[in-house]
C-alpha positions as CSV (number, residue, x, y, z in Angstrom):
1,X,-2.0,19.3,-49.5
2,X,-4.2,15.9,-50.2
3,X,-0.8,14.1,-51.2
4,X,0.6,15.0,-48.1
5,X,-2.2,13.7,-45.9
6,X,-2.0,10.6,-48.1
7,X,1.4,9.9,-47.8
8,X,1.3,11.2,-43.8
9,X,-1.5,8.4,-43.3
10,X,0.3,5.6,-45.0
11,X,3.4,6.2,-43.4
12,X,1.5,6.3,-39.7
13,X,0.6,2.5,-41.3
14,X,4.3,1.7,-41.9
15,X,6.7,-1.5,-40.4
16,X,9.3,1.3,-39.6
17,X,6.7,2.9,-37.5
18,X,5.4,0.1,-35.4
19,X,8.6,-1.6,-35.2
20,X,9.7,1.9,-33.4
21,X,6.4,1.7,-31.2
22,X,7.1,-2.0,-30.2
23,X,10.0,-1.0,-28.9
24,X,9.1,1.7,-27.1
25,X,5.4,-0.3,-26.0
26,X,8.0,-3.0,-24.4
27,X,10.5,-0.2,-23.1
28,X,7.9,1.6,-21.0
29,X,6.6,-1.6,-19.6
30,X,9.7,-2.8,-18.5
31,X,10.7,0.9,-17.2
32,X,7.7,1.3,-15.2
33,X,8.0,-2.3,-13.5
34,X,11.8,-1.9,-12.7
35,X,11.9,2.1,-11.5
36,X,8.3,2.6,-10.4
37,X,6.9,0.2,-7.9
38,X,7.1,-3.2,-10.0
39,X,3.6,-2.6,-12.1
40,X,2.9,-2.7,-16.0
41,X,1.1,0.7,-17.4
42,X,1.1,-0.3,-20.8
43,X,-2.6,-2.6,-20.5
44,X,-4.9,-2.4,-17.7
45,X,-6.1,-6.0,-17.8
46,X,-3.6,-6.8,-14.9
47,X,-5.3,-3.5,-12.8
48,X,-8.7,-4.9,-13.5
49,X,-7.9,-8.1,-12.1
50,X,-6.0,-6.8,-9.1
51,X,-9.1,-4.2,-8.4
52,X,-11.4,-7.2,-7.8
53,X,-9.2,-8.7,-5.6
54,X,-8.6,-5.7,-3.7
55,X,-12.3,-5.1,-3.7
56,X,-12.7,-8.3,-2.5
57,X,-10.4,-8.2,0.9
58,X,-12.6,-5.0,1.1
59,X,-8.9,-3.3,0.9
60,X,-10.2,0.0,-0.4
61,X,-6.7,2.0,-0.3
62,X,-5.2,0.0,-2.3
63,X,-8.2,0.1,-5.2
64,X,-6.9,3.6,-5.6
65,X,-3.9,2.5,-7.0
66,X,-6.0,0.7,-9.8
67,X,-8.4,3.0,-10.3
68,X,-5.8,5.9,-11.1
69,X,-4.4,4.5,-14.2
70,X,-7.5,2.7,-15.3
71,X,-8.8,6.3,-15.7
72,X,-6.1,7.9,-16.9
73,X,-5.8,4.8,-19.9
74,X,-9.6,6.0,-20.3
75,X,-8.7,9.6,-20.6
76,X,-6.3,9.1,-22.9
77,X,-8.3,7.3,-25.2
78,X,-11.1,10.4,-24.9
79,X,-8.2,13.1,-25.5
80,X,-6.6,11.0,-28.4
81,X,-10.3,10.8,-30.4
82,X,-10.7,14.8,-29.5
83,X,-7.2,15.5,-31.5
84,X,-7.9,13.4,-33.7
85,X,-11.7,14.6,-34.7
86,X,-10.3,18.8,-34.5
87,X,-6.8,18.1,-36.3
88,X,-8.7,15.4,-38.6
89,X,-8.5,17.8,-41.7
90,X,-5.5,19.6,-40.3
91,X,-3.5,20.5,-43.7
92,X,0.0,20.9,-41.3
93,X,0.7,18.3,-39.1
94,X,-1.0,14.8,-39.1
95,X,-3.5,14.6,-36.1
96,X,-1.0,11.6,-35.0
97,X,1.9,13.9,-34.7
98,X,0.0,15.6,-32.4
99,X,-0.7,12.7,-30.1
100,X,3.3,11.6,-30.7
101,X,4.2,15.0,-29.5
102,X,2.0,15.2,-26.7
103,X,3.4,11.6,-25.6
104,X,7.0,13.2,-26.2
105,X,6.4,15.9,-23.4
106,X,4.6,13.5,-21.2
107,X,8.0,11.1,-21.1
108,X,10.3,14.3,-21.0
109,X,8.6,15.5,-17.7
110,X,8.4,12.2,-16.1
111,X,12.1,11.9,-16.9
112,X,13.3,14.1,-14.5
113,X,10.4,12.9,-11.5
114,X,12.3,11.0,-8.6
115,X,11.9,8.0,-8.2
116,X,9.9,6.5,-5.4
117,X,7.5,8.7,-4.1
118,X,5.6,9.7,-6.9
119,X,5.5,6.3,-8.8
120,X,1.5,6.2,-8.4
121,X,1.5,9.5,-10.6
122,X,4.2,8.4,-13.2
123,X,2.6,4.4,-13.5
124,X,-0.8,6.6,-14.2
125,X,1.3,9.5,-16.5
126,X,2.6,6.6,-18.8
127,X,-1.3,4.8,-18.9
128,X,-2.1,7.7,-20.1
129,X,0.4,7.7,-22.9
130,X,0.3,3.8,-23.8
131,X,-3.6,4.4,-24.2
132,X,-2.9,7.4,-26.4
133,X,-0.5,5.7,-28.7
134,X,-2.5,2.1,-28.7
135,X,-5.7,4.4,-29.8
136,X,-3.4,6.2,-32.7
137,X,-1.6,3.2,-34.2
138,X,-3.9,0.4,-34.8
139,X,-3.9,-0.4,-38.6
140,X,-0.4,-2.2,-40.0
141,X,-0.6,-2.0,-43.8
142,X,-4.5,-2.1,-43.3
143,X,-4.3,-4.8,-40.4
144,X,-5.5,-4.6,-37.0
145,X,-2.5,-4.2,-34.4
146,X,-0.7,-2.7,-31.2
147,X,2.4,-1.7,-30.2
148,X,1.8,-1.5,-26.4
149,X,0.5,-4.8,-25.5
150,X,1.3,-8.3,-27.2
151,X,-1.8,-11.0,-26.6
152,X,-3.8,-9.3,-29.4
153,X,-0.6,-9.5,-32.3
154,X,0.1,-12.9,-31.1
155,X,-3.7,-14.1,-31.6
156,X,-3.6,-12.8,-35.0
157,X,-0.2,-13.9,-35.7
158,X,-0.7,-17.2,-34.7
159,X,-4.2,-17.4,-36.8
160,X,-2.2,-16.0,-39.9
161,X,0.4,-18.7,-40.1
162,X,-2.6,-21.3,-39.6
163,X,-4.3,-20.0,-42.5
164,X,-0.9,-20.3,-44.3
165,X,-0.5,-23.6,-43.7
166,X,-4.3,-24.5,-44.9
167,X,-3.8,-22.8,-47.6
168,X,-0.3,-21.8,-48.4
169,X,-1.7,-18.2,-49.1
170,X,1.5,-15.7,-49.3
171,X,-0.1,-12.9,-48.2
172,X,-1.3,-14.7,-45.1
173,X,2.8,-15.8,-44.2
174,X,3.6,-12.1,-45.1
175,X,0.8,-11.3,-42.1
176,X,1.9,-13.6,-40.2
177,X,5.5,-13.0,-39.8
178,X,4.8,-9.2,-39.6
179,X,2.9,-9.8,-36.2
180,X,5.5,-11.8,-34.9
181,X,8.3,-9.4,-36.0
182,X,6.3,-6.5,-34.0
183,X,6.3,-9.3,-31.0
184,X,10.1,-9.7,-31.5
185,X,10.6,-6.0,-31.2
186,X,8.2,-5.8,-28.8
187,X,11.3,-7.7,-26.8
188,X,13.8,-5.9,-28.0
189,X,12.1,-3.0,-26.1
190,X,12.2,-5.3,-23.1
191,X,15.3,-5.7,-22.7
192,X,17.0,-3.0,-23.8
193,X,14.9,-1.5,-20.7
194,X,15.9,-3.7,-18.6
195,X,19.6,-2.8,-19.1
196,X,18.7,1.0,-19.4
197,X,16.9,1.4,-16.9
198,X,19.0,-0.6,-14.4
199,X,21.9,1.7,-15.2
200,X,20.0,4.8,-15.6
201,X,17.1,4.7,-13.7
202,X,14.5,7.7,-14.1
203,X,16.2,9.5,-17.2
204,X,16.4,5.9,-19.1
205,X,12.5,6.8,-20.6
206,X,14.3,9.7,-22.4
207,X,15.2,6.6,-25.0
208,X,11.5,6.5,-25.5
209,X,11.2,9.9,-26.0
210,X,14.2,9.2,-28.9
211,X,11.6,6.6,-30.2
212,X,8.1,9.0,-30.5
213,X,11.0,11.8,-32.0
214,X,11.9,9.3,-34.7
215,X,8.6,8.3,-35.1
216,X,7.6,12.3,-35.7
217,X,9.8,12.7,-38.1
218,X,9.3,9.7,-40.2
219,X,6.1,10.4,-40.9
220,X,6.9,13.1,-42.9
221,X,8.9,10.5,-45.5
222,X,6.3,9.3,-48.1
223,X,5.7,5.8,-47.6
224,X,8.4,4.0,-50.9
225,X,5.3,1.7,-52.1
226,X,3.6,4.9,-52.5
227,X,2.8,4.7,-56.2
228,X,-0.6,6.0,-56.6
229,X,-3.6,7.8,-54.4
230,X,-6.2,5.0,-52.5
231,X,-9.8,5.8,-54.3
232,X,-11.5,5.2,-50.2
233,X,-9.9,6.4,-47.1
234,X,-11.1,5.2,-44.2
235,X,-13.0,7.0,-41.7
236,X,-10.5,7.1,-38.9
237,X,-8.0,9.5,-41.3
């Protein structure tokens, strides 16, 4: 059962993994600004900002609209740490499966919600499930990274290739280029979206429920540069 959660926690680390992510990250933000009221979900810096403006103008109805997924990014953050600190030890299922198949039924409901109406609910719904896969995927091969949002990967990207060039270190180029490969897909994800969604509306987030599927299920494949047991695992396994 140890091998298992071994091979289950490198293969959450994986390129196959967050390249998957990526694309669904950049799908879902391109899904909720063409089909549900023009807004991002995936990072709440943009909501920040427009709450202080709204404050502001003292318009207080529209701080609501803010607030909601703010909250619910919050939430999910709260819920993802609570699976992961009960499922920690969990000899089945990684506790990352778990979020993945919680985000799964999330997208599946709010496939078949009208657009329109209930946009407010839905922009807060997929908060909610950006936050819970941004809290559950952070490590790339052992380095610091999301698959929602890209200012973070393109920071350390960018910083990577500089200390390339300083000091022609491989490993640093290797880094490097795997940041900006997650960015590229990241794109991918964009557009891809923006056709999908154009065409199919609503039901096109059923291609990000594909993605978290695929994701599932690869993390039951041990990892192929699994060769031999790490001595330390880190406290967030």
């Amino acid at each position: 059962m140890e091998g298992m959660k071994i091979h289950l926690e490198k293969a959450s680390e994986s390129y196959i993994v967050g390249v998957l992510l990526a694309v669904a990250g950049g799908f879902l933000d391109v899904y909720t600004y063409i089909c549900r009221g023009g807004v991002f979900a995936n990072a709440q810096t943009g909501n920040i900002v427009l709450l202080g403006i709204s404050a502001a103008d003292g318009n207080w109805e529209q701080i609501w609209s803010y607030i909601c997924p703010i909250l619910a990014f919050m939430a999910g953050i709260l819920l993802t740490e609570a699976v992961r600190k009960k499922y920690r030890y969990n000899s089945g299922l990684h506790w990352r499966q778990i979020v993945i198949a919680l985000e799964f039924a999330v997208l599946l409901v709010i496939a078949f919600v009208p657009s329109g109406r209930y946009d407010d609910i839905v922009n807060t719904l997929v908060s909610f499930v950006c936050s819970m896969q941004v809290e559950s995927f952070r490590l790339l091969h052992g380095s610091a990274y999301a698959t929602t949002m890209c200012t973070g990967n393109l920071r350390s990207a960018t910083e990577q290739l500089f200390y390339y060039n300083i000091n022609k270190d491989k490993k640093a180029r290797n880094k490097s280029l795997q940041y900006y490969g997650i960015i590229f897909f990241f794109i991918i994800g964009a557009v891809a979206g923006t056709a999908l969604t154009r065409r199919f509306l609503e039901k096109s987030v059923l291609v990000a429920c594909f993605l978290l599927l695929a994701v599932f299920a690869i993390m039951f494949i041990p990892p192929a540069d699994q060769t031999e047991e790490p001595q330390n695992q880190d406290c967030k396994t």
